[in-house]
C-alpha positions as CSV (number, residue, x, y, z in Angstrom):
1,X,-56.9,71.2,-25.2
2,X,-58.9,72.3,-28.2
3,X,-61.9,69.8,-27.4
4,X,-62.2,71.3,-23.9
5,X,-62.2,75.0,-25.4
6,X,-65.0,73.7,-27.8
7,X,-66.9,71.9,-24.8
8,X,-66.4,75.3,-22.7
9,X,-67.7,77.6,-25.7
10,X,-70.8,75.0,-25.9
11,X,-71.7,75.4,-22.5
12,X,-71.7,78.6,-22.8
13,X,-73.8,79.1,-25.7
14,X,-76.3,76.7,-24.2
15,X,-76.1,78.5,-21.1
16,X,-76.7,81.8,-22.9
17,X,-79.9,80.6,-24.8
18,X,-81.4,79.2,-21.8
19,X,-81.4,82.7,-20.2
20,X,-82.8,83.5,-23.1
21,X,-85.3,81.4,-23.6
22,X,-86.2,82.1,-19.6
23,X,-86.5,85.6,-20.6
24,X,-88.9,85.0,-23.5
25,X,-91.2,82.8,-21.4
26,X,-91.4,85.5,-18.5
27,X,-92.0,88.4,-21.2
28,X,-94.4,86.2,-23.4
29,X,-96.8,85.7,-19.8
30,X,-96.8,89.4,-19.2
31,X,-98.0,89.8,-22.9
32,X,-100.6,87.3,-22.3
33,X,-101.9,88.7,-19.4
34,X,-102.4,91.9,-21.4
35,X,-103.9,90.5,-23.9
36,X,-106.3,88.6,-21.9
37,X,-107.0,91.9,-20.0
38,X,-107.1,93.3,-23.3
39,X,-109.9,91.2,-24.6
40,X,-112.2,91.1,-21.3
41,X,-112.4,95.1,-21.2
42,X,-113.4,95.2,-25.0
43,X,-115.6,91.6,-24.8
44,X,-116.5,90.4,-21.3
45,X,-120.2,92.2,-21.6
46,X,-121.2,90.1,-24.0
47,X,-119.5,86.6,-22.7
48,X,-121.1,83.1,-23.1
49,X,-120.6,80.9,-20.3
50,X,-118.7,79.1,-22.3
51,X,-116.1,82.3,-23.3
52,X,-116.1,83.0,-19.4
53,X,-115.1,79.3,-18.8
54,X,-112.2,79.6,-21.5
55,X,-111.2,83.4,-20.4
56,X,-110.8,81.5,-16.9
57,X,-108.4,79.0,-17.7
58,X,-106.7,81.2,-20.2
59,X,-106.2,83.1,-17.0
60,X,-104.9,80.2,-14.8
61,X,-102.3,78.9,-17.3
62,X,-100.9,82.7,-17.7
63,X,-100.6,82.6,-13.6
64,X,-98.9,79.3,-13.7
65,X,-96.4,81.1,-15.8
66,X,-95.9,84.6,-13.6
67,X,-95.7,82.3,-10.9
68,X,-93.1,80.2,-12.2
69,X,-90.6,83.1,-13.1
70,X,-92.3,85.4,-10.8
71,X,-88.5,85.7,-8.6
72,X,-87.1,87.0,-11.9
73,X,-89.1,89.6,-12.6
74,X,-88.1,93.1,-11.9
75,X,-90.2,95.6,-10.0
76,X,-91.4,97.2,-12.7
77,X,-92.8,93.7,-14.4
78,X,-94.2,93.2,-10.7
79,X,-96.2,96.3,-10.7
80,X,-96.8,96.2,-14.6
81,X,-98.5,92.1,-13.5
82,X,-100.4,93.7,-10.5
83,X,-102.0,96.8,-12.3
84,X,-103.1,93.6,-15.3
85,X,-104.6,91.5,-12.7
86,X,-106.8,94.9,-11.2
87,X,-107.9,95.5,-14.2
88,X,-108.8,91.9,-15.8
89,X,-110.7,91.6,-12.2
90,X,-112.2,95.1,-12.8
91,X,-113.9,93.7,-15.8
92,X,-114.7,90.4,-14.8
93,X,-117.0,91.7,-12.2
94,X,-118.4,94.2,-14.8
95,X,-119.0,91.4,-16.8
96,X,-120.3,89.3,-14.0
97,X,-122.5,92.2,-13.2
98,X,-123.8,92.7,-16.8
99,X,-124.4,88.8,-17.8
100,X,-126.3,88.5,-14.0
101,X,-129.1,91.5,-15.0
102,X,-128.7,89.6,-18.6
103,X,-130.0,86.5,-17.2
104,X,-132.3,87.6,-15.1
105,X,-133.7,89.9,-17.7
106,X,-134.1,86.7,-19.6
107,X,-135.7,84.4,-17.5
108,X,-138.3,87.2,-16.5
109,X,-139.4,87.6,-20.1
């Protein structure tokens, strides 16, 4: 009797810090995102190819994420995750925009 109560009160701890680890992971994604978004509105004018390349694939690992939990989040999260991904598109075709004239400032020097 007492080693099943012990193996019930370990599943449920281990069932309990899953859901919370879950939790963290779909948090932590949404905090990325913002941060990303974050850093391209103060930064993306003055992007190498290079930073574009990495703020890309910073980008597509953060999506892998949202996608992964994306069922669990809750409305708000949903519309918090849309409203980042205007905004971090917002400024990636501001910073498109500038680095184009950039270039092409450049090369006609």
């Amino acid at each position: 009797m007492r080693t099943k109560t012990i193996f019930i009160i370990a599943s449920i701890a281990v069932a309990s810090m899953l859901t919370l680890s879950s939790c963290s992971t779909k948090t932590r994604a949404i905090n990325q995102l913002e941060s990303l978004t974050y850093d391209l509105r103060d930064n993306c004018s003055n992007y190498s190819i290079a930073e574009w390349q990495d703020a890309a694939n910073r980008y597509i690992d953060i999506r892998k994420k949202i996608n992964k939990h994306y069922k669990d989040y809750s409305t708000d999260e949903k519309e918090r995750i849309g409203q980042l991904q205007g905004e971090a598109a917002n400024y990636v075709a501001k910073g498109a925009k500038s680095s184009l004239i950039s270039n092409i400032g450049g090369i006609a020097s």
